[in-house]
VOGU-3710 file (C-alpha; in Angstrom, 3 decimals, decimal comma):
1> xxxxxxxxxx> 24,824/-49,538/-23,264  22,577/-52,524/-22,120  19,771/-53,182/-24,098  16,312/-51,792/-23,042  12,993/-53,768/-23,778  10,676/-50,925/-23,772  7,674/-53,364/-22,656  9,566/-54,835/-19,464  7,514/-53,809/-15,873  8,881/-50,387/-14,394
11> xxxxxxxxxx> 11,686/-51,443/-12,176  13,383/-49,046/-9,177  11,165/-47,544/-6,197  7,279/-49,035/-5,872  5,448/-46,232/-6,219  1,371/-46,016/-4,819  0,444/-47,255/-7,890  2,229/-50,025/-8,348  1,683/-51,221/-4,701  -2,115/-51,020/-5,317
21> xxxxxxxxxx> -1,867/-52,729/-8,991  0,030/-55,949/-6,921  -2,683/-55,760/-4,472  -5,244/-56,002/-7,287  -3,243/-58,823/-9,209  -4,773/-61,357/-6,235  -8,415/-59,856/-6,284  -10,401/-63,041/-5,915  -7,667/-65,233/-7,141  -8,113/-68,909/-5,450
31> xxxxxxxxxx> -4,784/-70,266/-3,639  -3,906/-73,898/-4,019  -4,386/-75,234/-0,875  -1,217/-76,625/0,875  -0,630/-79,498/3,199  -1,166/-77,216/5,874  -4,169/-75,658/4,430  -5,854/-79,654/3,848  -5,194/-80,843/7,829  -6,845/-77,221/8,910
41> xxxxxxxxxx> -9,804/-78,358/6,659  -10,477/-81,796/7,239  -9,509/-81,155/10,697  -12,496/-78,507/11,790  -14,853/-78,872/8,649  -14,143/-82,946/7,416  -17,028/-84,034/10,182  -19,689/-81,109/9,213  -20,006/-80,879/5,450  -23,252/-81,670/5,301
51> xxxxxxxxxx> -24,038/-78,848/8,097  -21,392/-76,460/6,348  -24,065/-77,137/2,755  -26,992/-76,588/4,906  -25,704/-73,266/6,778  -24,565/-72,128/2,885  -28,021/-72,966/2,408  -30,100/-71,143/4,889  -27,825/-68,129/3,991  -28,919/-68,271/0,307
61> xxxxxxxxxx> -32,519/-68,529/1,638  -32,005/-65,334/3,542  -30,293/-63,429/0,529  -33,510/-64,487/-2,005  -36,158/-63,419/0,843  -34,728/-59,904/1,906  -34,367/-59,231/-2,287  -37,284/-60,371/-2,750  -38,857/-58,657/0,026  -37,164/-55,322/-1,051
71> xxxxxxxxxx> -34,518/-55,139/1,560  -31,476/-56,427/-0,435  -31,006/-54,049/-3,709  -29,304/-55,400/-7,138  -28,705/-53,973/-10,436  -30,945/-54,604/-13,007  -30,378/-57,179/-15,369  -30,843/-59,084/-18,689  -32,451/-62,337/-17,305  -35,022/-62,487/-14,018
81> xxxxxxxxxx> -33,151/-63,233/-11,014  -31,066/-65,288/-10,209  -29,727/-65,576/-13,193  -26,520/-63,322/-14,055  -26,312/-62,698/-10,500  -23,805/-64,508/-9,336  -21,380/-61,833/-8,007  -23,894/-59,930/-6,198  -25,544/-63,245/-4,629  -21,781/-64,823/-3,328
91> xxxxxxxxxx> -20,861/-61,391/-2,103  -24,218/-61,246/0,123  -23,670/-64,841/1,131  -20,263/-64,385/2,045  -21,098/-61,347/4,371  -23,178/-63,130/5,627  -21,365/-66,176/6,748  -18,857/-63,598/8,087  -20,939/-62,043/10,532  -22,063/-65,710/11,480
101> xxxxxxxxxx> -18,395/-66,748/12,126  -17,547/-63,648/13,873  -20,241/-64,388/16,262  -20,770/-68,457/16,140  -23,817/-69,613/17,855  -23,774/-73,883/16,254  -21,401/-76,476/15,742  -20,696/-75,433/12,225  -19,889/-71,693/13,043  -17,677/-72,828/16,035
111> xxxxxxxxxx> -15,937/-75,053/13,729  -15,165/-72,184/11,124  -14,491/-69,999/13,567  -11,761/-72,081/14,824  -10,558/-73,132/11,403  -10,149/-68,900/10,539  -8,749/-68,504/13,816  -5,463/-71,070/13,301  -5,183/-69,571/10,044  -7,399/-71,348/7,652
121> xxxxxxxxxx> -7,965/-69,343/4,264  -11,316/-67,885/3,813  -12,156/-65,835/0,935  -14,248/-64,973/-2,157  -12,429/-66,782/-5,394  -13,782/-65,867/-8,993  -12,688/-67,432/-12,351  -13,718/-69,016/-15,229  -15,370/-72,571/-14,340  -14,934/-75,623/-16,825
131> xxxxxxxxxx> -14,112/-73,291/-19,525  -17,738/-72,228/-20,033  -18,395/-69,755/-17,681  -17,122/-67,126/-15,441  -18,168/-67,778/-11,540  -17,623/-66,269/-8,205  -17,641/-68,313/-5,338  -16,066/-68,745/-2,149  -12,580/-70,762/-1,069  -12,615/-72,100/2,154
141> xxxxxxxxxx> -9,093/-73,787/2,814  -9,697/-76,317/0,339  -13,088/-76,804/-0,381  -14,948/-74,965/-2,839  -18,401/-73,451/-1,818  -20,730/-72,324/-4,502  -23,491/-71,026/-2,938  -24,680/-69,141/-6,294  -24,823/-72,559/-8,373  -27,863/-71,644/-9,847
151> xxxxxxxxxx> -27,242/-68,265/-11,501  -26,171/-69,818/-14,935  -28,238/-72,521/-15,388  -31,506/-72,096/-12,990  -32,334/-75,229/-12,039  -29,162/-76,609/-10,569  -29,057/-76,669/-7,267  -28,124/-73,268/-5,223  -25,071/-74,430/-3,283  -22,401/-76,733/-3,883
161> xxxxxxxxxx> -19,532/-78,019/-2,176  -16,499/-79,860/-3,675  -12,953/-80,335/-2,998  -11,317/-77,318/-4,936  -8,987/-79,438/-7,272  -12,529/-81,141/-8,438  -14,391/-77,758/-8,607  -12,933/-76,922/-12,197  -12,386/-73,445/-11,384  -9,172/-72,038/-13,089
171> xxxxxxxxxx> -7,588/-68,567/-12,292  -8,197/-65,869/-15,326  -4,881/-64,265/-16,017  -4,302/-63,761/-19,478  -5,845/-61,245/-21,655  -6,612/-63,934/-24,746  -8,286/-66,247/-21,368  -10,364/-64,029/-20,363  -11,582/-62,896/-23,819  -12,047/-66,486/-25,091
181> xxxxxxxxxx> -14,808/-67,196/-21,854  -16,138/-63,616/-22,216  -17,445/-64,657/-25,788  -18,576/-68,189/-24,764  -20,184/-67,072/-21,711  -21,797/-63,227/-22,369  -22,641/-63,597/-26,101  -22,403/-60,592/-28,480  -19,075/-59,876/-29,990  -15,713/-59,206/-29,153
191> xxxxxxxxxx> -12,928/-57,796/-31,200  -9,349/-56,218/-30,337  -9,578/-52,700/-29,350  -6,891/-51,642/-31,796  -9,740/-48,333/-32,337  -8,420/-46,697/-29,877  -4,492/-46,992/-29,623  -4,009/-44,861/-26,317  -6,163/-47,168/-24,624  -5,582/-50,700/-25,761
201> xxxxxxxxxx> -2,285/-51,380/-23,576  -5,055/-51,170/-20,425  -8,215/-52,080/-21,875  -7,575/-54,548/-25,192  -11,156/-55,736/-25,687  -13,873/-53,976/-27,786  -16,969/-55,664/-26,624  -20,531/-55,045/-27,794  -23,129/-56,982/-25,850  -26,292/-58,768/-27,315
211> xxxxxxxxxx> -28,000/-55,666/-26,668  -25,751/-53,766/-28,872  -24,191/-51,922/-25,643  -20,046/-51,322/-26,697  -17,539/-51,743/-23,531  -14,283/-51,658/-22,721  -12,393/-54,808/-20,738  -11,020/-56,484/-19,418  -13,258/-55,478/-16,244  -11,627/-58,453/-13,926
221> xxxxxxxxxx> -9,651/-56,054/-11,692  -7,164/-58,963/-11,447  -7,080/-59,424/-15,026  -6,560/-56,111/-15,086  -3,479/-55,382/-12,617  -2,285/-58,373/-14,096  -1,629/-57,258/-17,373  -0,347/-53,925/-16,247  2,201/-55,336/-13,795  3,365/-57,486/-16,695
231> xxxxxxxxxx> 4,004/-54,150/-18,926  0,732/-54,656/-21,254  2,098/-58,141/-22,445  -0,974/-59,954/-22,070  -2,924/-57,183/-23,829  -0,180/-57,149/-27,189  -0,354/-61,154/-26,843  -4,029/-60,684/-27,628  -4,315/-58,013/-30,436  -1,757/-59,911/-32,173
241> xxxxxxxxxx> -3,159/-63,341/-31,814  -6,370/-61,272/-33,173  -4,775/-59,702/-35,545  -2,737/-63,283/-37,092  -6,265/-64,464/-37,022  -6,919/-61,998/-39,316  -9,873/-60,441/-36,641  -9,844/-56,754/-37,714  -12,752/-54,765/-36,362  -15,723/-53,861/-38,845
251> xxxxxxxxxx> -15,409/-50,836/-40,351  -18,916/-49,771/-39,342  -18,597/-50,907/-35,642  -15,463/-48,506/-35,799  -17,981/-45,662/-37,277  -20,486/-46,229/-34,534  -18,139/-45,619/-32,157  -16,932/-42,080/-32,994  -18,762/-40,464/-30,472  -16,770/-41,916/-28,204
261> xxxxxxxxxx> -14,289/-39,240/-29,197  -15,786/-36,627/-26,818  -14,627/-38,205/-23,880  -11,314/-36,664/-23,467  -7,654/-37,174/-24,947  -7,881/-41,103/-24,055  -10,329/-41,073/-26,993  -9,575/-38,466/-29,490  -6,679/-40,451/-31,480  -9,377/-42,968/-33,415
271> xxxxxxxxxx> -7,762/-45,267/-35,910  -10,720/-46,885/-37,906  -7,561/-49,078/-39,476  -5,325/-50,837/-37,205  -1,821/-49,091/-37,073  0,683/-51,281/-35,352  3,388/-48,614/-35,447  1,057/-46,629/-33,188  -0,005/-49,223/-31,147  3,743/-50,303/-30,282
281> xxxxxxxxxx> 4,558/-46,985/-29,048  1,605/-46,730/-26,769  2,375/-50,107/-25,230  6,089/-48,665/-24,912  4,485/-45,681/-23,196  2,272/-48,162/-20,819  5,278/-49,737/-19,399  7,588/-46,070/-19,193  7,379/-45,581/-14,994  7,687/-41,653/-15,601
291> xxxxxxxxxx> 4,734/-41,884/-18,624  1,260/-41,089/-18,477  -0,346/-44,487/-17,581  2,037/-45,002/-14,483  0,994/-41,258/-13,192  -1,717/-40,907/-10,328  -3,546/-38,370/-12,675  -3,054/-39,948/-15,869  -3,760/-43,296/-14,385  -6,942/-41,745/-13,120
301> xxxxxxxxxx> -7,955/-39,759/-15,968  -7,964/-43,009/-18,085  -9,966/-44,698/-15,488  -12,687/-41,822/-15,338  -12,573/-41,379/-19,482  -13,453/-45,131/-19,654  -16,451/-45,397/-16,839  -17,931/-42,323/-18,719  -17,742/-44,150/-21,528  -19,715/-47,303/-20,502
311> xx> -22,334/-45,089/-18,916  -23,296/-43,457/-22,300
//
Protein backbone atom coordinates (compact mmCIF):
# COMPACT_ATOMS: atom_id res chain seq x y z
CA UNK A 1 0.00 0.00 0.00
CA UNK A 2 1.65 3.45 -0.79
CA UNK A 3 2.24 5.54 1.95
CA UNK A 4 -0.30 8.35 2.80
CA UNK A 5 0.87 11.77 4.35
CA UNK A 6 -2.28 12.70 5.99
CA UNK A 7 -1.30 16.59 5.68
CA UNK A 8 -0.67 16.49 1.73
CA UNK A 9 -3.45 18.99 -0.31
CA UNK A 10 -6.69 16.94 -1.35
CA UNK A 11 -5.83 15.59 -4.72
CA UNK A 12 -8.63 14.11 -7.48
CA UNK A 13 -11.65 16.39 -8.81
CA UNK A 14 -11.46 20.44 -7.84
CA UNK A 15 -14.31 20.86 -6.09
CA UNK A 16 -16.09 24.76 -5.57
CA UNK A 17 -14.09 25.09 -2.79
CA UNK A 18 -10.98 24.46 -3.80
CA UNK A 19 -11.41 26.51 -7.06
CA UNK A 20 -12.35 29.55 -4.89
CA UNK A 21 -9.41 28.86 -2.19
CA UNK A 22 -6.80 29.08 -5.57
CA UNK A 23 -8.59 32.13 -6.54
CA UNK A 24 -8.00 33.58 -3.07
CA UNK A 25 -4.25 32.33 -2.89
CA UNK A 26 -3.49 35.55 -5.48
CA UNK A 27 -5.76 38.13 -3.56
CA UNK A 28 -3.58 41.19 -3.82
CA UNK A 29 -0.46 39.27 -4.41
CA UNK A 30 2.08 41.59 -6.60
CA UNK A 31 3.49 39.77 -9.90
CA UNK A 32 7.10 40.28 -10.80
CA UNK A 33 7.01 42.17 -13.68
CA UNK A 34 8.43 40.48 -16.87
CA UNK A 35 10.29 41.79 -19.84
CA UNK A 36 7.13 42.20 -21.42
CA UNK A 37 5.48 43.78 -18.53
CA UNK A 38 8.82 46.60 -18.28
CA UNK A 39 8.59 47.70 -22.33
CA UNK A 40 4.52 48.09 -21.72
CA UNK A 41 5.60 50.41 -18.79
CA UNK A 42 8.27 52.49 -19.85
CA UNK A 43 6.68 52.46 -23.13
CA UNK A 44 3.13 54.39 -22.20
CA UNK A 45 4.00 55.61 -18.56
CA UNK A 46 8.27 56.18 -18.75
CA UNK A 47 7.47 59.96 -20.24
CA UNK A 48 4.52 60.86 -17.58
CA UNK A 49 5.62 59.89 -14.09
CA UNK A 50 5.53 62.97 -12.80
CA UNK A 51 1.78 63.43 -14.25
CA UNK A 52 0.99 59.68 -13.24
CA UNK A 53 2.22 61.16 -9.14
CA UNK A 54 0.17 64.16 -9.68
CA UNK A 55 -3.15 62.34 -11.05
CA UNK A 56 -2.43 59.72 -7.84
CA UNK A 57 -2.41 62.90 -6.19
CA UNK A 58 -5.50 64.78 -7.06
CA UNK A 59 -7.26 61.36 -6.49
CA UNK A 60 -6.06 61.24 -2.84
CA UNK A 61 -7.26 64.88 -2.57
CA UNK A 62 -10.68 63.80 -3.68
CA UNK A 63 -10.82 60.65 -1.30
CA UNK A 64 -9.78 63.08 2.01
CA UNK A 65 -12.47 65.85 0.87
CA UNK A 66 -15.63 63.59 0.19
CA UNK A 67 -14.59 61.72 3.88
CA UNK A 68 -14.16 64.56 5.22
CA UNK A 69 -17.13 66.13 3.86
CA UNK A 70 -19.26 63.04 4.90
CA UNK A 71 -19.69 61.47 1.56
CA UNK A 72 -17.01 58.70 1.73
CA UNK A 73 -17.80 56.37 4.98
CA UNK A 74 -14.89 54.35 6.95
CA UNK A 75 -14.79 52.27 9.94
CA UNK A 76 -13.86 53.67 12.97
CA UNK A 77 -10.54 53.44 14.19
CA UNK A 78 -7.74 53.55 16.83
CA UNK A 79 -5.77 56.62 15.50
CA UNK A 80 -7.52 59.93 13.66
CA UNK A 81 -7.48 59.51 10.06
CA UNK A 82 -5.40 58.73 8.00
CA UNK A 83 -3.69 56.76 9.99
CA UNK A 84 -4.54 52.83 9.95
CA UNK A 85 -6.35 53.51 6.90
CA UNK A 86 -4.51 52.38 4.40
CA UNK A 87 -6.76 49.65 2.87
CA UNK A 88 -9.78 51.67 2.79
CA UNK A 89 -7.83 54.85 1.30
CA UNK A 90 -5.92 52.58 -1.79
CA UNK A 91 -9.19 50.84 -2.42
CA UNK A 92 -11.02 54.40 -2.94
CA UNK A 93 -8.05 55.61 -4.92
CA UNK A 94 -7.90 52.75 -7.03
CA UNK A 95 -11.68 53.03 -7.99
CA UNK A 96 -11.10 55.91 -8.65
CA UNK A 97 -8.33 55.84 -11.12
CA UNK A 98 -10.46 53.08 -12.72
CA UNK A 99 -13.30 55.05 -13.62
CA UNK A 100 -10.67 57.72 -14.87
CA UNK A 101 -9.02 55.13 -17.21
CA UNK A 102 -12.21 53.74 -18.35
CA UNK A 103 -13.14 57.10 -19.50
CA UNK A 104 -9.60 59.08 -20.16
CA UNK A 105 -10.00 62.71 -20.67
CA UNK A 106 -5.59 63.81 -20.32
CA UNK A 107 -2.47 62.58 -21.48
CA UNK A 108 -1.92 60.49 -18.44
CA UNK A 109 -5.34 58.60 -18.59
CA UNK A 110 -4.86 58.03 -22.40
CA UNK A 111 -1.57 56.66 -21.64
CA UNK A 112 -2.96 54.09 -18.99
CA UNK A 113 -5.64 53.41 -20.88
CA UNK A 114 -3.53 52.22 -23.62
CA UNK A 115 -1.01 50.52 -21.38
CA UNK A 116 -4.36 48.28 -19.77
CA UNK A 117 -5.56 47.92 -23.13
CA UNK A 118 -2.22 45.88 -24.66
CA UNK A 119 -2.28 44.06 -21.56
CA UNK A 120 -0.39 45.93 -18.97
CA UNK A 121 -1.08 44.62 -15.28
CA UNK A 122 -3.09 46.84 -13.14
CA UNK A 123 -4.08 45.90 -9.77
CA UNK A 124 -4.25 46.44 -5.98
CA UNK A 125 -0.97 44.55 -4.34
CA UNK A 126 -0.81 44.27 -0.40
CA UNK A 127 2.11 42.88 1.71
CA UNK A 128 4.32 43.50 4.28
CA UNK A 129 6.73 46.58 3.34
CA UNK A 130 10.48 46.60 4.60
CA UNK A 131 9.62 44.16 7.19
CA UNK A 132 7.91 46.76 9.40
CA UNK A 133 4.66 47.10 8.20
CA UNK A 134 1.82 45.68 6.34
CA UNK A 135 0.69 48.04 3.20
CA UNK A 136 -1.74 48.01 0.41
CA UNK A 137 -0.98 49.69 -2.59
CA UNK A 138 -1.36 49.47 -6.14
CA UNK A 139 0.95 47.54 -9.03
CA UNK A 140 0.94 49.07 -12.16
CA UNK A 141 3.12 46.85 -14.61
CA UNK A 142 6.14 47.59 -12.80
CA UNK A 143 5.95 50.50 -10.87
CA UNK A 144 4.73 50.66 -7.50
CA UNK A 145 2.10 53.41 -6.60
CA UNK A 146 1.48 54.18 -3.00
CA UNK A 147 -0.98 56.57 -2.91
CA UNK A 148 -1.73 55.85 0.98
CA UNK A 149 2.04 56.64 2.04
CA UNK A 150 0.98 58.49 4.81
CA UNK A 151 -1.26 56.14 6.82
CA UNK A 152 1.67 54.75 9.01
CA UNK A 153 3.71 57.44 9.62
CA UNK A 154 1.59 60.86 8.98
CA UNK A 155 3.81 63.08 7.73
CA UNK A 156 5.33 61.30 4.79
CA UNK A 157 4.19 62.24 1.84
CA UNK A 158 0.65 60.76 0.48
CA UNK A 159 1.77 59.14 -2.78
CA UNK A 160 4.74 57.51 -3.91
CA UNK A 161 6.01 56.03 -6.91
CA UNK A 162 9.00 53.63 -7.30
CA UNK A 163 10.10 50.93 -9.49
CA UNK A 164 8.55 47.76 -7.74
CA UNK A 165 11.91 45.82 -7.17
CA UNK A 166 12.94 49.20 -5.09
CA UNK A 167 9.50 49.47 -3.35
CA UNK A 168 10.46 46.78 -0.61
CA UNK A 169 7.20 45.22 -0.71
CA UNK A 170 7.41 41.36 -0.21
CA UNK A 171 4.44 38.89 -0.73
CA UNK A 172 2.99 37.46 2.83
CA UNK A 173 2.69 33.74 2.45
CA UNK A 174 3.67 31.98 5.36
CA UNK A 175 1.82 31.69 8.52
CA UNK A 176 5.16 32.44 10.90
CA UNK A 177 5.54 35.82 8.08
CA UNK A 178 2.65 37.09 8.59
CA UNK A 179 2.59 36.65 12.40
CA UNK A 180 6.14 38.04 12.85
CA UNK A 181 4.86 41.72 10.99
CA UNK A 182 1.45 41.39 12.72
CA UNK A 183 3.36 41.83 16.14
CA UNK A 184 5.83 44.48 14.87
CA UNK A 185 3.29 46.39 13.13
CA UNK A 186 -0.32 46.13 15.30
CA UNK A 187 1.17 45.85 18.84
CA UNK A 188 -0.57 43.76 21.55
CA UNK A 189 0.22 40.13 21.66
CA UNK A 190 0.19 37.20 19.69
CA UNK A 191 0.42 33.60 20.67
CA UNK A 192 -0.37 30.15 18.80
CA UNK A 193 -3.93 29.30 18.88
CA UNK A 194 -3.27 25.80 20.16
CA UNK A 195 -6.77 26.85 22.62
CA UNK A 196 -8.79 25.83 20.31
CA UNK A 197 -7.59 22.60 18.38
CA UNK A 198 -10.59 22.38 15.79
CA UNK A 199 -9.72 25.66 14.65
CA UNK A 200 -6.00 26.16 14.55
CA UNK A 201 -5.34 24.22 11.10
CA UNK A 202 -7.41 27.52 9.54
CA UNK A 203 -6.89 30.18 11.91
CA UNK A 204 -3.30 29.54 13.95
CA UNK A 205 -2.99 32.97 15.59
CA UNK A 206 -4.50 34.01 18.99
CA UNK A 207 -4.23 37.71 18.85
CA UNK A 208 -5.28 40.22 21.50
CA UNK A 209 -4.95 43.82 20.41
CA UNK A 210 -3.65 46.81 22.58
CA UNK A 211 -7.10 47.31 23.47
CA UNK A 212 -7.39 43.94 24.93
CA UNK A 213 -9.82 42.87 21.89
CA UNK A 214 -8.88 38.71 21.24
CA UNK A 215 -9.02 37.66 17.32
CA UNK A 216 -8.54 35.04 15.27
CA UNK A 217 -5.97 35.21 11.99
CA UNK A 218 -4.60 35.06 9.86
CA UNK A 219 -7.26 37.60 8.25
CA UNK A 220 -5.03 38.04 4.82
CA UNK A 221 -7.48 36.09 2.62
CA UNK A 222 -4.33 35.11 0.67
CA UNK A 223 -2.57 34.11 3.66
CA UNK A 224 -5.37 32.37 4.29
CA UNK A 225 -6.12 30.17 1.02
CA UNK A 226 -2.60 29.82 1.10
CA UNK A 227 -2.21 27.81 3.97
CA UNK A 228 -5.26 25.76 3.26
CA UNK A 229 -4.24 24.84 -0.29
CA UNK A 230 -0.95 23.76 1.25
CA UNK A 231 -2.94 21.24 3.74
CA UNK A 232 -2.48 23.56 7.02
CA UNK A 233 1.42 23.34 6.66
CA UNK A 234 2.10 26.83 7.17
CA UNK A 235 -0.23 26.92 10.19
CA UNK A 236 1.69 23.49 12.00
CA UNK A 237 5.09 25.28 10.81
CA UNK A 238 4.00 28.06 13.14
CA UNK A 239 2.58 26.42 16.36
CA UNK A 240 5.59 24.38 16.36
CA UNK A 241 8.14 27.03 15.81
CA UNK A 242 5.96 28.61 18.83
CA UNK A 243 5.85 25.89 20.63
CA UNK A 244 10.15 25.01 20.27
CA UNK A 245 10.26 28.56 21.39
CA UNK A 246 8.73 27.48 24.27
CA UNK A 247 5.58 30.28 23.53
CA UNK A 248 2.70 28.51 25.35
CA UNK A 249 -0.33 30.70 25.85
CA UNK A 250 -1.00 32.18 29.48
CA UNK A 251 -3.06 30.28 31.40
CA UNK A 252 -5.30 33.24 32.23
CA UNK A 253 -5.57 34.54 28.58
CA UNK A 254 -6.83 30.84 27.99
CA UNK A 255 -9.48 31.49 31.02
CA UNK A 256 -10.64 34.73 29.52
CA UNK A 257 -11.45 33.18 26.61
CA UNK A 258 -13.98 30.52 27.69
CA UNK A 259 -16.83 32.27 26.63
CA UNK A 260 -15.86 31.79 23.46
CA UNK A 261 -17.23 28.30 23.95
CA UNK A 262 -20.83 29.33 23.11
CA UNK A 263 -20.20 29.83 19.67
CA UNK A 264 -20.86 26.48 18.31
CA UNK A 265 -18.90 23.04 17.96
CA UNK A 266 -15.79 25.01 16.33
CA UNK A 267 -15.37 26.23 19.93
CA UNK A 268 -16.58 23.81 22.43
CA UNK A 269 -13.31 21.43 22.49
CA UNK A 270 -11.06 24.15 24.71
CA UNK A 271 -7.67 22.86 25.67
CA UNK A 272 -6.26 25.44 28.26
CA UNK A 273 -2.90 23.04 27.79
CA UNK A 274 -1.58 22.47 24.45
CA UNK A 275 -2.27 18.79 23.30
CA UNK A 276 -0.30 17.97 20.22
CA UNK A 277 -1.94 14.57 19.82
CA UNK A 278 -5.15 16.53 19.29
CA UNK A 279 -3.87 19.08 17.31
CA UNK A 280 -2.24 16.50 14.74
CA UNK A 281 -5.44 14.89 14.11
CA UNK A 282 -7.28 18.07 13.41
CA UNK A 283 -4.64 19.17 10.92
CA UNK A 284 -5.07 15.48 9.45
CA UNK A 285 -8.79 16.26 9.33
CA UNK A 286 -8.03 19.87 7.56
CA UNK A 287 -6.36 18.29 4.69
CA UNK A 288 -9.10 14.94 4.43
CA UNK A 289 -11.15 16.22 0.96
CA UNK A 290 -14.34 14.27 2.31
CA UNK A 291 -13.80 16.00 6.13
CA UNK A 292 -15.47 18.76 7.64
CA UNK A 293 -13.19 21.74 6.70
CA UNK A 294 -13.25 20.81 2.87
CA UNK A 295 -17.34 20.69 3.07
CA UNK A 296 -19.42 23.79 1.77
CA UNK A 297 -21.29 23.69 5.20
CA UNK A 298 -18.58 22.89 7.42
CA UNK A 299 -16.32 25.24 5.60
CA UNK A 300 -19.01 27.81 6.19
CA UNK A 301 -19.99 27.05 9.59
CA UNK A 302 -16.31 27.65 10.66
CA UNK A 303 -16.29 30.84 8.81
CA UNK A 304 -19.62 32.16 10.51
CA UNK A 305 -18.46 30.61 14.20
CA UNK A 306 -15.28 32.76 13.81
CA UNK A 307 -16.86 36.34 12.53
CA UNK A 308 -19.30 35.88 15.53
CA UNK A 309 -16.58 35.55 17.48
CA UNK A 310 -14.67 38.79 16.64
CA UNK A 311 -17.91 40.71 16.87
CA UNK A 312 -18.37 39.88 20.63
Amino acid sequence: MPHTDPLRPPTGAETPLDRQLRLWQGHRRLVPPDERMRALTERWLGRHLAALEALMLELRHGVDRDRDEGRLSFPKRRNPYPKGFCREISDAVFERLRRRIAAPDTPVTQALAAFVREGGHLSPIWGALRGSYFQNAMQIGALYVDAANDTVTVTKPKVEILPLEASGLEPVVEVAHFARIAQVYWGGTLWANTLFPRLAPVFPILYIDPDGRPRLHPDSLGVFAENMVGGCRSALAFLEQERDGGRVLPADVAAALASWRSHGPWFEEMCPAPDWDRLRTCFAQAADPQGPYRSPQGFQGMIEAVKRAAAV
